[in-house]
N, CA, C and O atoms as CSV, one atom per row, in Angstrom:
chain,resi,resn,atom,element,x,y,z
A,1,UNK,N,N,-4.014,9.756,-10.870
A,1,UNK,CA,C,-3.410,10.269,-9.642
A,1,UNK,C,C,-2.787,9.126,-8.845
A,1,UNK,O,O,-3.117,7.953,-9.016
A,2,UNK,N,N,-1.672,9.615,-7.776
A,2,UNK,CA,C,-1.486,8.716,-7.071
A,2,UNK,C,C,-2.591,7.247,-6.423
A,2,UNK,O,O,-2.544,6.025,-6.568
A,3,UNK,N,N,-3.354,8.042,-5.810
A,3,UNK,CA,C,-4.293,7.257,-5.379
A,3,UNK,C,C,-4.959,6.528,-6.362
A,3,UNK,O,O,-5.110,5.314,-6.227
A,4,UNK,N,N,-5.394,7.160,-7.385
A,4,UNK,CA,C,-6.268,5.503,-8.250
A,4,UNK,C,C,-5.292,4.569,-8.533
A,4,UNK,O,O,-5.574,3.371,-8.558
A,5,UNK,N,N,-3.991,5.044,-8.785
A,5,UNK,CA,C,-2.862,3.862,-8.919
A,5,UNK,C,C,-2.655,2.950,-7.586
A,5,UNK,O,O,-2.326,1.768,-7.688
A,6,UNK,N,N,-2.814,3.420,-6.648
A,6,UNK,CA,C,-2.867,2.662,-5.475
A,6,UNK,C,C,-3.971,1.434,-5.803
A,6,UNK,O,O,-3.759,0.313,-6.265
A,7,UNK,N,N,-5.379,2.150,-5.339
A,7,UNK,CA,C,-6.513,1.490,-5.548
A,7,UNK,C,C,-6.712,0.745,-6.854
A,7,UNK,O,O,-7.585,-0.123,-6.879
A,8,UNK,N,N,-5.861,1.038,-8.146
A,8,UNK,CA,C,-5.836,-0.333,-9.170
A,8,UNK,C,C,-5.129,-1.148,-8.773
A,8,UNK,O,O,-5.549,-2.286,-8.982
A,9,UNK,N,N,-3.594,-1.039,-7.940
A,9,UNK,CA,C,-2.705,-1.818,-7.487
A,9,UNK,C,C,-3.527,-3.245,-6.850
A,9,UNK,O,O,-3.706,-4.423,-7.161
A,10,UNK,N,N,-3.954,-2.093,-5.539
A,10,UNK,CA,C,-4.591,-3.283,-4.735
A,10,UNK,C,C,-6.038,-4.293,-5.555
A,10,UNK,O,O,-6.207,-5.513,-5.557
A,11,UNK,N,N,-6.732,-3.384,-6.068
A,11,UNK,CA,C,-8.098,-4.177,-7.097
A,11,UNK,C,C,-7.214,-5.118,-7.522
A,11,UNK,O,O,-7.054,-6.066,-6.753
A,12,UNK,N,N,-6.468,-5.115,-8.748
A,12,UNK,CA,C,-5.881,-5.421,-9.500
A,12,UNK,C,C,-6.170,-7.640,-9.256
A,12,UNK,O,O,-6.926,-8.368,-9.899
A,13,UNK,N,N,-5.234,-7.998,-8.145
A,13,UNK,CA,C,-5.573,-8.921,-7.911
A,13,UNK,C,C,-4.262,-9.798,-9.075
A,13,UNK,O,O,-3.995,-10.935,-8.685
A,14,UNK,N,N,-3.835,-9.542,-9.810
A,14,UNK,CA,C,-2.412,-9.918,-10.054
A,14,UNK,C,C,-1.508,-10.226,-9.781
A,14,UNK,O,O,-0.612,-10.894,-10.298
A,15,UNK,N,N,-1.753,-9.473,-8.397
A,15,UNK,CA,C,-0.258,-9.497,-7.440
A,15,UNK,C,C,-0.895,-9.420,-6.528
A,15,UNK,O,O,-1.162,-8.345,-5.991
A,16,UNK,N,N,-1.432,-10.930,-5.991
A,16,UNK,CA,C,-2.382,-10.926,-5.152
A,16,UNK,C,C,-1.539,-11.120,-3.637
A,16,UNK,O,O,-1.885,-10.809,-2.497
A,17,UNK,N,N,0.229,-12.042,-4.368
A,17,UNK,CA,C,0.921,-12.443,-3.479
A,17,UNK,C,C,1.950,-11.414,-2.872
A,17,UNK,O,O,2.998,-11.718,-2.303
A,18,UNK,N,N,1.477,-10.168,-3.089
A,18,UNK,CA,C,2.359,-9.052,-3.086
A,18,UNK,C,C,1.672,-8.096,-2.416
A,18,UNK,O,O,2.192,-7.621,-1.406
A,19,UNK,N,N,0.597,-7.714,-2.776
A,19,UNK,CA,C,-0.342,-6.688,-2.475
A,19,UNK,C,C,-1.568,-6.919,-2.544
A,19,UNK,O,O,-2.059,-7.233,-3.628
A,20,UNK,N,N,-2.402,-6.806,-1.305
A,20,UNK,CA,C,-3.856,-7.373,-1.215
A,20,UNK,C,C,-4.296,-6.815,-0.268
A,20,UNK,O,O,-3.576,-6.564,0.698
A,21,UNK,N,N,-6.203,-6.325,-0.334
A,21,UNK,CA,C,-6.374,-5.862,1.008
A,21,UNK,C,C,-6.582,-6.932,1.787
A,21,UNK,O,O,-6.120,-8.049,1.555
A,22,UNK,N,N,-7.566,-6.511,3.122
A,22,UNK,CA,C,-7.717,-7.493,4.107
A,22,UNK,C,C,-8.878,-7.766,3.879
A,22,UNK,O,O,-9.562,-7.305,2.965
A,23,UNK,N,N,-9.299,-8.791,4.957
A,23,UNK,CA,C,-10.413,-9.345,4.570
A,23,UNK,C,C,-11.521,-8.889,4.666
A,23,UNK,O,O,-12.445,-9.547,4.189
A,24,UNK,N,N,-11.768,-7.741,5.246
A,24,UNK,CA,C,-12.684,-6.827,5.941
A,24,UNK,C,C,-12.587,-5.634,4.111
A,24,UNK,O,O,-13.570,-5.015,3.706
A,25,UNK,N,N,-11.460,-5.629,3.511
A,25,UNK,CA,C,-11.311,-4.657,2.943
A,25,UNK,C,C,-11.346,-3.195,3.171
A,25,UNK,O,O,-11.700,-2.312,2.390
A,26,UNK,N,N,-10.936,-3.108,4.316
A,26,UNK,CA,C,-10.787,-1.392,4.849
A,26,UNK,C,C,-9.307,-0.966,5.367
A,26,UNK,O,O,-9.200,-0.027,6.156
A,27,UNK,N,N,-8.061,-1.743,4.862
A,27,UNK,CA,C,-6.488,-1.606,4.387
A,27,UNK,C,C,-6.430,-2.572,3.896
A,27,UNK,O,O,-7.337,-3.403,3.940
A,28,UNK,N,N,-5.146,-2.750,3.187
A,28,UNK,CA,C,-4.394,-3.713,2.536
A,28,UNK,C,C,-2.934,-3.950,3.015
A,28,UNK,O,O,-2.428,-3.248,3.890
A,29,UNK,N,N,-2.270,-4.990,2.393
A,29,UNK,CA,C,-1.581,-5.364,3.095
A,29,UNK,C,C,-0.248,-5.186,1.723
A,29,UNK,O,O,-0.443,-5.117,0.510
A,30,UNK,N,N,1.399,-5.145,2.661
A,30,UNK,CA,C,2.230,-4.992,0.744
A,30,UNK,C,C,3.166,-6.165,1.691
A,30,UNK,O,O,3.660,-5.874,2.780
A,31,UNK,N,N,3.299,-7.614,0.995
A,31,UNK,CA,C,3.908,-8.629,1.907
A,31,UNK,C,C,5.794,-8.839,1.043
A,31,UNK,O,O,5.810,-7.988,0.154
A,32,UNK,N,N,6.488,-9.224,1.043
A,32,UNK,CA,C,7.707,-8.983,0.758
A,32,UNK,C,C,8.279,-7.556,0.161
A,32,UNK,O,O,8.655,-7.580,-1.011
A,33,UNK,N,N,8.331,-6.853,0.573
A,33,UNK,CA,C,8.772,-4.555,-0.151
A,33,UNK,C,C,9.666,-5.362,-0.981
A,33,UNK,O,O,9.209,-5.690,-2.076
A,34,UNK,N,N,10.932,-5.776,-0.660
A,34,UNK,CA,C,11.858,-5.771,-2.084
A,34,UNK,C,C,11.249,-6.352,-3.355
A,34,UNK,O,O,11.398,-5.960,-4.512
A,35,UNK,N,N,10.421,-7.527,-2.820
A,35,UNK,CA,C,10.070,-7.700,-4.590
A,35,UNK,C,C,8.805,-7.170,-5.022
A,35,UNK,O,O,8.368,-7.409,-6.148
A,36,UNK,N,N,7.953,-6.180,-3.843
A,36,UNK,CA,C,7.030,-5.366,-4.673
A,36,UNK,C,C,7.200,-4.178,-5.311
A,36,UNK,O,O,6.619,-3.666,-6.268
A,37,UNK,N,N,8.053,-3.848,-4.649
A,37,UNK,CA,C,8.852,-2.248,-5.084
A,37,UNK,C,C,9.293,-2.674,-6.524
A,37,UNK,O,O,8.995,-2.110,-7.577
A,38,UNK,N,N,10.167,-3.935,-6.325
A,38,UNK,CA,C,10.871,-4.421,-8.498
A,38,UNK,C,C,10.346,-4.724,-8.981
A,38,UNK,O,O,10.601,-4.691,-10.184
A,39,UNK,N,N,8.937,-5.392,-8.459
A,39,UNK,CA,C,7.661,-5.922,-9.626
A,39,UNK,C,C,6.854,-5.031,-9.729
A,39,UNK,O,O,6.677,-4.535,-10.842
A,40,UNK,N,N,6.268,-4.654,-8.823
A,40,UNK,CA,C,4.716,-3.889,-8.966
A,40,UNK,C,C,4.860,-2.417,-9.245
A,40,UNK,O,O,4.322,-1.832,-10.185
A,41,UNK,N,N,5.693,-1.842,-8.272
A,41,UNK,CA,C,5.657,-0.581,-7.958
A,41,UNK,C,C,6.192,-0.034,-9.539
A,41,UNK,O,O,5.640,1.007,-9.893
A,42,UNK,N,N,7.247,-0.646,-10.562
A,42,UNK,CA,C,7.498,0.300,-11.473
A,42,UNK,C,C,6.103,0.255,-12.831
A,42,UNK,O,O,6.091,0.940,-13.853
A,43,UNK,N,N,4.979,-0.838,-12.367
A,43,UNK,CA,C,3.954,-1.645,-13.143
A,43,UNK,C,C,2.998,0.206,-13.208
A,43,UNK,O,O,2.387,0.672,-14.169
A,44,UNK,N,N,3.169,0.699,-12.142
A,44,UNK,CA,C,2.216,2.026,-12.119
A,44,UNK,C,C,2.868,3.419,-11.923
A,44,UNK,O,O,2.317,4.475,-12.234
A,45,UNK,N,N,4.415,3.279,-11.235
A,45,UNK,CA,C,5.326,4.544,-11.177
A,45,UNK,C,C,6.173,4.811,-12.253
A,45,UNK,O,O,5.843,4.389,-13.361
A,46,UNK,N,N,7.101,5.374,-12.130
A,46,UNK,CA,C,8.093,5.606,-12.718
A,46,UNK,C,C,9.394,5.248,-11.765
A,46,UNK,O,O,10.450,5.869,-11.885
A,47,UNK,N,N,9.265,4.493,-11.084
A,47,UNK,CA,C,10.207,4.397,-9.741
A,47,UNK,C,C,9.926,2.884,-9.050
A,47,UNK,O,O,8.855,2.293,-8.915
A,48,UNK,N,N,10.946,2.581,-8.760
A,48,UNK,CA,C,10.928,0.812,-7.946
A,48,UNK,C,C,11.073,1.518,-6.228
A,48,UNK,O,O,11.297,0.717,-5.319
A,49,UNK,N,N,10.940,2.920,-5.918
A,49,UNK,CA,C,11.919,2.821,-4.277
A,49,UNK,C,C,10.422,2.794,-3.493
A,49,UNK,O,O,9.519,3.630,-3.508
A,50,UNK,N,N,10.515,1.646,-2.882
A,50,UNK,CA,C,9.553,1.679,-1.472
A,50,UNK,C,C,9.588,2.447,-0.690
A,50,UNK,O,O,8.414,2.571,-0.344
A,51,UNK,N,N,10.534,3.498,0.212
A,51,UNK,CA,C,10.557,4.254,1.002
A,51,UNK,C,C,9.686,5.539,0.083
A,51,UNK,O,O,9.335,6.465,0.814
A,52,UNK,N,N,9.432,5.644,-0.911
A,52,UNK,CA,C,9.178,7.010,-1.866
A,52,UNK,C,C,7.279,6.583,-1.678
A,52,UNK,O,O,6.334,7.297,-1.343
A,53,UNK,N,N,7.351,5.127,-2.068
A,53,UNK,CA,C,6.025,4.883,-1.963
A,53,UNK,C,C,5.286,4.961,-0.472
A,53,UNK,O,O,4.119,5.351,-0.429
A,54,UNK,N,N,5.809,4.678,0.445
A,54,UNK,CA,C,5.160,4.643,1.605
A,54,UNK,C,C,5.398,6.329,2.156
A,54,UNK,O,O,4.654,6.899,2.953
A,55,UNK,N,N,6.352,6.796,1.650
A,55,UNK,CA,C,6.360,8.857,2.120
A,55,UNK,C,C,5.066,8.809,1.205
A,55,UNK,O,O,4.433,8.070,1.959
A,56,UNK,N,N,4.499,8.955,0.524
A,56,UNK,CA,C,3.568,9.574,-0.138
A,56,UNK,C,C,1.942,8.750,0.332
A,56,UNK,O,O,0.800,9.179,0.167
A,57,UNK,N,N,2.298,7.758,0.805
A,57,UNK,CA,C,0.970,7.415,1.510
A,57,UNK,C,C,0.714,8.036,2.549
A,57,UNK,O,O,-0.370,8.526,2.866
A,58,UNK,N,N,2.388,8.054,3.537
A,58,UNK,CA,C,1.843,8.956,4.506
A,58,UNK,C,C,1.608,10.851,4.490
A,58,UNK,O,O,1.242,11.631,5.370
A,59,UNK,N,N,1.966,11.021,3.241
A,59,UNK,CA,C,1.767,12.351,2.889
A,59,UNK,C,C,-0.275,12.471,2.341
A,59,UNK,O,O,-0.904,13.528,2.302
A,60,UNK,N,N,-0.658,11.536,2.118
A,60,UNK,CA,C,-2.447,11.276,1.752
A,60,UNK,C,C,-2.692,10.832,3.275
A,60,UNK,O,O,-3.739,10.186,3.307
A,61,UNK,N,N,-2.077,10.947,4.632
A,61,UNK,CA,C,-2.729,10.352,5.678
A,61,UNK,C,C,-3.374,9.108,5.805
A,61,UNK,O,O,-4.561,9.070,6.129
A,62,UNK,N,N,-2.665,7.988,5.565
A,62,UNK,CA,C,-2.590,6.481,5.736
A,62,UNK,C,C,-1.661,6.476,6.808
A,62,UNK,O,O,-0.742,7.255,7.057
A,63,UNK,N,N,-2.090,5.388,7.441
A,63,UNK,CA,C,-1.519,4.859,8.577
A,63,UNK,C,C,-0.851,3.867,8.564
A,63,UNK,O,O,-1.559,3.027,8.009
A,64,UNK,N,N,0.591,3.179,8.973
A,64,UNK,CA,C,1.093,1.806,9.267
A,64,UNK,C,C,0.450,1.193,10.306
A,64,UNK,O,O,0.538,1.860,11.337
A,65,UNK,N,N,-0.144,0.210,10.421
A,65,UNK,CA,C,-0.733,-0.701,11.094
A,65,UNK,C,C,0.494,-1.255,11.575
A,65,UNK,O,O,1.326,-1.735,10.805
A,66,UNK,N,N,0.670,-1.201,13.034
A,66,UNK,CA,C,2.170,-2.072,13.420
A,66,UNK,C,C,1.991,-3.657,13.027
A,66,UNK,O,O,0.815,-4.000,13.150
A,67,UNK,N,N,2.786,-4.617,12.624
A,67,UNK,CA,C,2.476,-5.934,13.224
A,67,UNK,C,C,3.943,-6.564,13.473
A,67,UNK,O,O,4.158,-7.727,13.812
A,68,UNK,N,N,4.768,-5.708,13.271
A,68,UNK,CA,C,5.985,-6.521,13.585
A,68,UNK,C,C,6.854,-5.900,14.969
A,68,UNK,O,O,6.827,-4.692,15.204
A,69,UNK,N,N,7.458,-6.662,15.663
A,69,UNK,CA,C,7.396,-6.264,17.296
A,69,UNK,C,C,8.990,-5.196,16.948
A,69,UNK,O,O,9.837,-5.327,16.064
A,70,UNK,N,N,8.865,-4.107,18.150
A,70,UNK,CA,C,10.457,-3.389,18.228
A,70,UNK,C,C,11.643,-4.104,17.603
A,70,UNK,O,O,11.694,-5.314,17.820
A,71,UNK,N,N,12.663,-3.531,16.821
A,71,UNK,CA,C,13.715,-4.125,16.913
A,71,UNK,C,C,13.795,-4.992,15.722
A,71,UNK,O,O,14.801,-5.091,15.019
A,72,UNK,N,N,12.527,-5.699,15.506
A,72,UNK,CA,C,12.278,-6.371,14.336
A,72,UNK,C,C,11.872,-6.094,12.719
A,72,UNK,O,O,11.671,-6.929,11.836
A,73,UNK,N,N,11.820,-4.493,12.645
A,73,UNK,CA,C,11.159,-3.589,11.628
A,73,UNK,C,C,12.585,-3.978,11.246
A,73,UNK,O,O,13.609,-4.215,11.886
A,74,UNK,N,N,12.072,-3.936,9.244
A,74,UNK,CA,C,13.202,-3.256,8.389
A,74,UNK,C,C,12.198,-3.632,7.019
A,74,UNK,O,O,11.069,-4.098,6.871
A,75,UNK,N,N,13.409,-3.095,6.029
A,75,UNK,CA,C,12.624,-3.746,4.867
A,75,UNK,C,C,13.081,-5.222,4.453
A,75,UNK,O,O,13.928,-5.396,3.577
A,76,UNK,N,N,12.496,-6.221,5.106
A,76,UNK,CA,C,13.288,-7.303,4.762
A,76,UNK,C,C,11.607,-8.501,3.796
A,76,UNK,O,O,10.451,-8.096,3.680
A,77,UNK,N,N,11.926,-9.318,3.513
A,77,UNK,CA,C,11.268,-10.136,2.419
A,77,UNK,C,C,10.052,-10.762,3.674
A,77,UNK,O,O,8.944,-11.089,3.249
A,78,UNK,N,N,10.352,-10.893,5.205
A,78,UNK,CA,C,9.230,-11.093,5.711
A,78,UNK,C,C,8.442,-10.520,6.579
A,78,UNK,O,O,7.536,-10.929,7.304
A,79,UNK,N,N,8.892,-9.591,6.405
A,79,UNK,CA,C,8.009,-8.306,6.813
A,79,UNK,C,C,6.329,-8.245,6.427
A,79,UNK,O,O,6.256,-9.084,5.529
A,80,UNK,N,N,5.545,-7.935,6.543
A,80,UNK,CA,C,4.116,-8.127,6.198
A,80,UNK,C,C,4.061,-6.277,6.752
A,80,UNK,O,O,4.228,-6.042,7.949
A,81,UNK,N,N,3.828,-5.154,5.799
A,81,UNK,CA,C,3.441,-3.752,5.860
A,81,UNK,C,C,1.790,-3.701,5.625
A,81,UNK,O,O,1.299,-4.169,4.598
A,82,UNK,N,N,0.869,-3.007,6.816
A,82,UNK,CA,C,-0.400,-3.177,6.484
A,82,UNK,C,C,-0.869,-1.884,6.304
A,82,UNK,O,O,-0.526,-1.289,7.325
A,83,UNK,N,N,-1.638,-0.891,5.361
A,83,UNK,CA,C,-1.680,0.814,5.448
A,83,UNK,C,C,-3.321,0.911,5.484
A,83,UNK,O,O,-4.052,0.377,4.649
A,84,UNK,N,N,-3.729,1.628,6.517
A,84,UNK,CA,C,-5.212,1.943,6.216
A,84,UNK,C,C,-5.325,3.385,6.182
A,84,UNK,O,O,-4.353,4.107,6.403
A,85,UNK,N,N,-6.803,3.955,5.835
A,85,UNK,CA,C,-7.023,5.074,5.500
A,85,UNK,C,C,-8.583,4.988,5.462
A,85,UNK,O,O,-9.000,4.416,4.455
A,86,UNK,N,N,-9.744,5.523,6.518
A,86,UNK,CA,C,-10.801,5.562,6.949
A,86,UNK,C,C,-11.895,5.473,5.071
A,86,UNK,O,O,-13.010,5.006,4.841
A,87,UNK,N,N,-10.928,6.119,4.189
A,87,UNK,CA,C,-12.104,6.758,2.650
A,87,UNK,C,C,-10.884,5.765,1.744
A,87,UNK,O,O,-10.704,6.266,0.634
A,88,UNK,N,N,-10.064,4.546,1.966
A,88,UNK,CA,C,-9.509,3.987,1.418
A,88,UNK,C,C,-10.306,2.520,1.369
A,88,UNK,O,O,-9.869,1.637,2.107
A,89,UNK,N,N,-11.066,2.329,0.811
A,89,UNK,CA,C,-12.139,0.693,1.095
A,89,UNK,C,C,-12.073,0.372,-0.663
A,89,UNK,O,O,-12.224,0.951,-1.739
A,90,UNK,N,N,-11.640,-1.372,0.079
A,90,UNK,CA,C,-12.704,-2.268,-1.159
A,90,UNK,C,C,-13.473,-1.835,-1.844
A,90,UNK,O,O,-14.214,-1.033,-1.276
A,91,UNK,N,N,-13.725,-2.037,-3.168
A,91,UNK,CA,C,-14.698,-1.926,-4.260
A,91,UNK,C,C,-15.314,-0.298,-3.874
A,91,UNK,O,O,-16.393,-0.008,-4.392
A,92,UNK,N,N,-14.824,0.461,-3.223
A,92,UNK,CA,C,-14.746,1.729,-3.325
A,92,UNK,C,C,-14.423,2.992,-3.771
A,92,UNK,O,O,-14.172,4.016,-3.137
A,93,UNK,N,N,-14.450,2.859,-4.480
A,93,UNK,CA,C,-13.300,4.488,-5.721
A,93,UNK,C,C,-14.052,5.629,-5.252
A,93,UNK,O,O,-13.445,6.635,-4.885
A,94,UNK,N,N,-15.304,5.572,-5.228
A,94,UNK,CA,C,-15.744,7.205,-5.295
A,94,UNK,C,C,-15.054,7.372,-3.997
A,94,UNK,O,O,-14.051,7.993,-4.351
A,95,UNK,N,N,-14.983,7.254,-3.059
A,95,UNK,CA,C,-14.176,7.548,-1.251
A,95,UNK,C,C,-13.094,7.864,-1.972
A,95,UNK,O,O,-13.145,9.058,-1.677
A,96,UNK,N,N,-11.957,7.783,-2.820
A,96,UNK,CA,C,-10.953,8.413,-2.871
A,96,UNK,C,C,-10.497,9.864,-3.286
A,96,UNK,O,O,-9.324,10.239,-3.264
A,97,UNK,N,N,-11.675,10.702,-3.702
A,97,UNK,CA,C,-11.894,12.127,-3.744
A,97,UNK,C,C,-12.155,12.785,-2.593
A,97,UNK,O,O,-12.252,14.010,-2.514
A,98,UNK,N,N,-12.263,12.084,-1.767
A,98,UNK,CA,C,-12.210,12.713,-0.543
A,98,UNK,C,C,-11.126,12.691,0.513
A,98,UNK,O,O,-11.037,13.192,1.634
A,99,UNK,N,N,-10.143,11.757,-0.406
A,99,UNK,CA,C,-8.690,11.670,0.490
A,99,UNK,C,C,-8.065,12.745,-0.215
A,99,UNK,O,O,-7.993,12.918,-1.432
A,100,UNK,N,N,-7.472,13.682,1.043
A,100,UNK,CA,C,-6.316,15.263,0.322
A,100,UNK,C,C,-5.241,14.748,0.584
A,100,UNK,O,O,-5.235,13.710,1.246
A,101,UNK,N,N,-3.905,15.395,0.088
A,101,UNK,CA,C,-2.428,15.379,0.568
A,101,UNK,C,C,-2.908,16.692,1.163
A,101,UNK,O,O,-3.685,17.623,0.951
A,102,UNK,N,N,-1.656,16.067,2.362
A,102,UNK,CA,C,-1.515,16.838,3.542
A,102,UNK,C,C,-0.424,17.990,3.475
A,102,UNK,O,O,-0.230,18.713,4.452
């Protein structure tokens, strides 16, 4: 399912410089979109488009964590995107049967 592909993404630890949670492990973080969307994202989709990946997180009810100020959002290489989700944790899988699409 979507979600264990998420949660191998982030485990994974491969693309540690791309996609990683935090240190707390209760979100993760996706740090340059253009080159995770051309590296990672086709590693588990069928698709490179970041906007497709982040509609469908927020379609499982994940949240964007703001950190970049007004005006300054886009998809650009230094952007830092952070997504949490209360049953989305570290070394956690069984919590992801309890995340629905909305």
């Amino acid at each position: 399912t979507f979600l264990n592909r998420v949660f191998s993404m982030v485990e994974d630890g491969r693309h540690r410089n791309l996609i990683s949670w935090n240190p707390s492990g209760t979100s993760f973080f996706v740090y340059n979109a253009p080159q995770f969307a051309q590296e990672v994202l086709p590693e588990y989709f069928k698709h490179s488009n970041f906007s497709s990946f982040v509609r469908l997180l927020n379609m499982y009810g994940f949240h964007k964590i703001n950190k970049s100020p007004r005006g300054q959002r886009g998809n650009n290489e230094n952007e830092i995107w952070e997504f949490s989700h209360p049953k989305f944790q570290h070394g956690r899988p069984d919590f992801l049967k309890d995340i629905k699409r909305k």
